[in-house]
N, C-alpha and C positions, 0 to 999 in steps of 0.2 A: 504494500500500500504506500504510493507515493503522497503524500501529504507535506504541506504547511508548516503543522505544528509537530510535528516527532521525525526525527531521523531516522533513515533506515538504520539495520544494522551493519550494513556493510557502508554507511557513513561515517558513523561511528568509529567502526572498527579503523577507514584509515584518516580518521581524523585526530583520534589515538595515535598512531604510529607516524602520522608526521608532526607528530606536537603540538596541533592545531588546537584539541580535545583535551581534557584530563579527565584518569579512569575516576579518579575522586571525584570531582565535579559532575560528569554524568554519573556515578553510584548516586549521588546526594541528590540529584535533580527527580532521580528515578523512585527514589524513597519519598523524595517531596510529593509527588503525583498517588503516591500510594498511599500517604497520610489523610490526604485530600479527597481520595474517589473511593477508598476502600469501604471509609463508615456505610457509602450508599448502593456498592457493586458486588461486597461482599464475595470479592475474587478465590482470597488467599484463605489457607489452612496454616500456615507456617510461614513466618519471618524470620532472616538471619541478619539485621542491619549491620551488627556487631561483625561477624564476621566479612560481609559485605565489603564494609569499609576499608578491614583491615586489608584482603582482598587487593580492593583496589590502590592502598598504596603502596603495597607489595609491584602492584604493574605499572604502576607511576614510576617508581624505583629506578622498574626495570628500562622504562625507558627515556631514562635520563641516563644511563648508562650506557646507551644503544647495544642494548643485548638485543639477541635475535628475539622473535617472538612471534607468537600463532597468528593464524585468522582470525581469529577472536578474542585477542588479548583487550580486556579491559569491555569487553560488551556484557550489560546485563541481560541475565536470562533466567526461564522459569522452566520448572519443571512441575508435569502433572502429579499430585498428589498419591499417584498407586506406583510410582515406579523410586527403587532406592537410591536415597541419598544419604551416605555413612551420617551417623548421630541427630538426622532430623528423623519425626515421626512421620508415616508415611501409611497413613487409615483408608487410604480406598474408600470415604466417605461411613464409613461406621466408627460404631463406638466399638465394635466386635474387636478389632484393630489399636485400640488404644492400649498406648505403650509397647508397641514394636517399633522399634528404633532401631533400623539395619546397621551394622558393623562396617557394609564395604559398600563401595558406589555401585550404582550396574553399572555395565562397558559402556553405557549411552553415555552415562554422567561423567565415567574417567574421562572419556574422550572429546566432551565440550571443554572441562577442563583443561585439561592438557590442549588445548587448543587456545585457553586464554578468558575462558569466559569467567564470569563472575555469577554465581548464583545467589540468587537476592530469598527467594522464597519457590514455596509448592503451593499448586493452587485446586480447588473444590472440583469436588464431583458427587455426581451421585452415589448412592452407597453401591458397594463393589462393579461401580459402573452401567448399573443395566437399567438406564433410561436414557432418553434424551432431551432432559431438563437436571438442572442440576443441582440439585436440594438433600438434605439430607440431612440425621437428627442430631447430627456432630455438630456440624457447622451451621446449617440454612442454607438456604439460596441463595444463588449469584444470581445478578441481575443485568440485561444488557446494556452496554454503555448509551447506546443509540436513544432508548428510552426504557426508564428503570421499572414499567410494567410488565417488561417481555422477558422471556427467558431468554440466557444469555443461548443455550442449546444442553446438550449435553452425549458425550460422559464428561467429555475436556473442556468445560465451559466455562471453568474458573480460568483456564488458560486462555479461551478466545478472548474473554472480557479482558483480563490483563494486558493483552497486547494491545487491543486495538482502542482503549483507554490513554496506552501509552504509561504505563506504568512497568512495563516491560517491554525488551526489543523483541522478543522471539523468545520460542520454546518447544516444549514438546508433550507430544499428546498420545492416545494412542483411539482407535479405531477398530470394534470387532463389528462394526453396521453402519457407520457412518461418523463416527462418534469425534474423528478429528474435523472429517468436511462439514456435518452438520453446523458444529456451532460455528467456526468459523462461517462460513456462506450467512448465519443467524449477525451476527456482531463483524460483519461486511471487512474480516481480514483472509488471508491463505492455508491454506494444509494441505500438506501431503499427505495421503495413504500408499504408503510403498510395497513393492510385492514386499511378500512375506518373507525373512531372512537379511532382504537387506539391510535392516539394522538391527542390532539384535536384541529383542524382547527380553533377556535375562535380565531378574530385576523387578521386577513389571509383575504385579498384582492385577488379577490371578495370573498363573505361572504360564508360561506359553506350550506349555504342553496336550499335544491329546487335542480334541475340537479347539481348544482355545488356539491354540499354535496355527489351528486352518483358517480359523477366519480374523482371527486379531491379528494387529503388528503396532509398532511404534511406530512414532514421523513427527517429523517437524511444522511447527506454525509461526508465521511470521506475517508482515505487513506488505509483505512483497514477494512476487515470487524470486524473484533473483536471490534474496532472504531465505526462503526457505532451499534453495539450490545448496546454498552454503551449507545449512545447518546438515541436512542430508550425506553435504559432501564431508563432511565434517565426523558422523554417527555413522557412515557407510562402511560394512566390514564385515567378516565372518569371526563370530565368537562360539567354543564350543558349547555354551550354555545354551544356546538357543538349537533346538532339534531342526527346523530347519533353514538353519542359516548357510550359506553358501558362497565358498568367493567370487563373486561377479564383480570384474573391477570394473572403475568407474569410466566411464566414458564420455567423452565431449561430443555435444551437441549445438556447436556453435553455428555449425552451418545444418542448413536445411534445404532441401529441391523443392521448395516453394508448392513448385506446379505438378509436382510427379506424386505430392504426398497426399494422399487420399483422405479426409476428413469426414467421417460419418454423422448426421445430425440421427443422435438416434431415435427412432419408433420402435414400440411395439406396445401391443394393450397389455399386455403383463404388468406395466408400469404406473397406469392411470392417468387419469387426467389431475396435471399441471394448473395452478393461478393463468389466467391470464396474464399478469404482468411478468410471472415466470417463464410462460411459453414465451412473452416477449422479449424477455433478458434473453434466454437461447439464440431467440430470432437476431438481437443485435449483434449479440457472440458474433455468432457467426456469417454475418454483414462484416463487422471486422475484420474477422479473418479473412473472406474474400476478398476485402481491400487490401490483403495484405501480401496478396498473389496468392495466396491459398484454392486449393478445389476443395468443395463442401456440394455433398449432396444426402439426400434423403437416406436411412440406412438402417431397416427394418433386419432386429436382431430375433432368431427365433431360442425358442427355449428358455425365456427370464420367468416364464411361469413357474414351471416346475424349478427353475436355478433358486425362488424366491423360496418356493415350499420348504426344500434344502436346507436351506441359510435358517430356516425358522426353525428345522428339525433340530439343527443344530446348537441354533443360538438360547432356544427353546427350553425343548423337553432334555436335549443332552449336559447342557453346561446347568438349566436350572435341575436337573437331578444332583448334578454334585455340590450345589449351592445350597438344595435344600437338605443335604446331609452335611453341611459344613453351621449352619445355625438353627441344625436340630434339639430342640430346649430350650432357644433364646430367640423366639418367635416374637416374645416380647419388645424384643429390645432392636429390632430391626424398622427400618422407613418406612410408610406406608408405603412406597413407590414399588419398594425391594418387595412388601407383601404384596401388591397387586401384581407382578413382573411374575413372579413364583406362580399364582393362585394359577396364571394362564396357562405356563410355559409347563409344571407338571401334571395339568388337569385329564391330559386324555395318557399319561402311561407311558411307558417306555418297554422295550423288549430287546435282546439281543439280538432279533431276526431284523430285526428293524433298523438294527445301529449296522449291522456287517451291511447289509442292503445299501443304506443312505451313504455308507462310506465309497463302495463300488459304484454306485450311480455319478453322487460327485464327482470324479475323476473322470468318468465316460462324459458326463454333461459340459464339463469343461472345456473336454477335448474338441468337445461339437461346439462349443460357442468358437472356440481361436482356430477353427476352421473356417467358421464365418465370417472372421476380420483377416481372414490371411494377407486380403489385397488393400485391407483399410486399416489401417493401425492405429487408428484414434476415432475416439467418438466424444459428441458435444451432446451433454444433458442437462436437466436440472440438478441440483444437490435435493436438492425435497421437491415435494407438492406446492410451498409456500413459503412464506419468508416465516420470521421469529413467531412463535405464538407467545400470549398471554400466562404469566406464572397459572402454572396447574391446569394448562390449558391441552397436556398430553398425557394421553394412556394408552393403554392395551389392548382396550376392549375393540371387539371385530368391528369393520365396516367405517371407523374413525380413527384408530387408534394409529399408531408405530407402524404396525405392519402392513397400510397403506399411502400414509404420509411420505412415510421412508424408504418407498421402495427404490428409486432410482438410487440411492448407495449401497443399499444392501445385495445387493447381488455381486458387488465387486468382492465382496465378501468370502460368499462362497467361493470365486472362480481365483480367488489369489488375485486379481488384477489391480493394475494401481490407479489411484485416480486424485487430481488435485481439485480443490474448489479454488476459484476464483472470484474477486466481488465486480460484478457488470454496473450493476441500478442500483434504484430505490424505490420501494411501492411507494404508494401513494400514503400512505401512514408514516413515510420516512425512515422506514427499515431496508438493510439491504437483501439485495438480491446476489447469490452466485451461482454460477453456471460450474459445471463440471467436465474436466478434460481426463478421460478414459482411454489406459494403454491396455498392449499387453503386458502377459509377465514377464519382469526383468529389464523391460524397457520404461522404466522412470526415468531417464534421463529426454526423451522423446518427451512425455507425457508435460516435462518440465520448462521444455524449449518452445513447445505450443502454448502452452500455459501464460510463459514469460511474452511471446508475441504478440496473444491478446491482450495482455495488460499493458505494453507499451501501446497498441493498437487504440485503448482505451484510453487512456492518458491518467495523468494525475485524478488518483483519489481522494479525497478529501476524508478527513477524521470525525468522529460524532462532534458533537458540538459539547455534549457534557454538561447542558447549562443547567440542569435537574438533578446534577451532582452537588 
């Protein structure tokens, strides 16, 4: 997000490194905005200003010395609330969680560091993630920057709101349905969803194992895509804690064949019907991108029906089976959200024939979809049905709930594929709008480089205004 009032984080970062910047002065500015917006946005779970500071005059230090130093020496950043940070508390939104306090970073967190970054705080989610609003009996609700009646999104919502407040440069989220594009696209900043392994989920509450490892993964959010390029390029790597993480190195995408690369606007009724201002945000998408020498045509994908049923089985009846034997006895002491999410997700039963079944299907259904992008390797959607809803304005239940709103993310889900949100619009309420750029797997860097096109394409975005902060 190109704006006015906050820099990106690759301004930052070499505004820092040529002396222009200090990591002190931006730590302090960035705390100043969080003293200020937090009473009303209710982002963060955890603050470290203390060490923050120290922190940053440790890279002050450093570069008055002109010691070498990272991509990210002296940039503040956040991390989502379920994934380790050595001696902060890290609840995944429950009280179930209170007082674990990891010992070692995950590899995502060594490796911002040792990159340069400074870590200010963790920020809110729903309880163990499984909604997309983001409230719970720990902390409360986050609230969108844009206007503080809407939800910020959720699972990462404390994150969307924190960046795109400007109380953070960038961070990291994670997504087993939408959960980084959601609120992002809700609180009008960027997210990646990366194939699964390229960075690695060790760390990360629940554990990337088993269903969770198939449709979850970690990734980065920032206010720009160029922003999130970094961070990505930054987190990108094979660690053996994640089952399937895998070395794919990173590759440049600087250039592109403009006219040879085939752009799908995708259909298909499996997905529903879109806001009108939504199908219009698509429609502009991609006007942009045609102006941008790009080829964009219609691009009816078959199988998101059954890909969707999948995703639900999964996300569903398999992970809320082990959820609902993880706060077996303490029914009490869980969110209403977490109880409604359960009531659904284990109501109709589970079976062994069912799980080997949905495991072989998945794999075969996949194989059929990236047979069908063979010659198109991107496609242009909504992130949801609609922009931001109303605090407690989402559930479960059929015919309204998640599993119709949210279908356009959730299938990337199932199929491993990555996808980034982008902010286009604004309804007519003054919330934004984002559209979504959809690869295949393994190819995020593509997914990143169209991404980045339509947001120059786009031009400068403008920040909420905050005036109800």
């Amino acid at each position: 997000m190109q704006t006015s009032s906050f820099p990106t984080l690759q301004q930052i970062a070499e505004g820092i490194r040529s002396k222009a910047l200090s990591p002190v002065e931006i730590i302090d500015a960035h705390l100043k905005r969080i003293d200020s917006y937090e009473p009303k946005l209710n982002a963060f779970v955890h603050l470290d200003p203390h060490e923050a500071r120290i922190q940053a005059s440790v890279a002050q230090s450093s570069i008055l010395r002109g010691d070498p130093v990272g991509p990210l020496h002296g940039v503040p950043l956040t991390i989502k609330s379920c994934i380790d940070v050595a001696g902060w508390p890290v609840p995944a939104g429950s009280v179930l969680r209170i007082g674990y306090n990891p010992k070692r970073d995950a590899p995502l967190v060594a490796r911002l560091k040792a990159a340069g970054a400074i870590l200010l705080g963790n920020t809110n989610t729903p309880e163990f993630l499984m909604a997309y609003e983001t409230n719970n009996l720990l902390k409360g609700r986050t609230s969108n920057p844009w206007n503080v009646a809407y939800s910020a999104g959720g699972s990462s919502g404390g994150e969307a709101a924190a960046i795109a407040s400007g109380c953070s440069a960038g961070g990291v989220g994670s997504d087993g349905g939408g959960s980084i594009r959601v609120p992002a696209h809700f609180c009008g900043i960027c997210g990646l969803k990366p194939t699964p392994g390229r960075i690695p989920a060790t760390g990360h509450f629940p554990a990337g194992a088993g269903p969770f490892s198939w449709i979850g993964v970690v990734g980065p959010m920032a206010r720009t895509i160029a922003d999130v390029r970094l961070l990505f390029e930054v987190m990108a790597g094979p660690d053996p804690g994640d089952a399937l993480s895998s070395p794919v190195p990173l590759r440049s995408q600087n250039k592109i064949d403009r006219r040879s690369l085939r752009i799908g606007i995708l259909e298909s009724p499996a997905l529903g019907a879109a806001t009108p201002e939504t199908h219009a945000a698509v429609q502009h998408a991609a006007k942009l991108l045609v102006d941008q020498g790009f080829t964009l045509e219609p691009f009816r994908l078959d199988g998101l029906d059954r890909a969707l049923e999948l995703w639900w089985f999964f996300f569903g009846p398999v992970i809320g089976h082990l959820l609902s034997k993880a706060v077996a006895g303490k029914e009490n002491q869980i969110s209403p959200m977490l109880r409604e999410y359960l009531s659904y997700a284990i109501s109709g039963g589970l079976t062994l024939d069912s799980f080997i079944e949905a495991c072989a299907e998945r794999d075969l259904l996949r194989a059929r979809i990236l047979r069908q992008m063979q010659e198109v390797p991107i496609l242009l959607s909504p992130v949801s049905s609609a922009p931001a809803f109303l605090h407690g304005g989402g559930n479960y239940r059929p015919a309204t709930g998640y599993r119709d709103t949210m279908r356009y993310s959730q299938w990337l889900n199932l199929t491993g594929f990555p996808g980034a949100s982008v902010p286009v619009s604004l309804s007519s309420e003054g919330l934004p709008i984002g559209v979504q750029i959809i690869g295949r797997p393994h190819e995020d860097e593509l997914v990143l480089a169209v991404a980045e096109r339509l947001e120059e394409a786009r031009g400068p975005w403008r920040a909420p205004a905050l005036k109800n902060l």
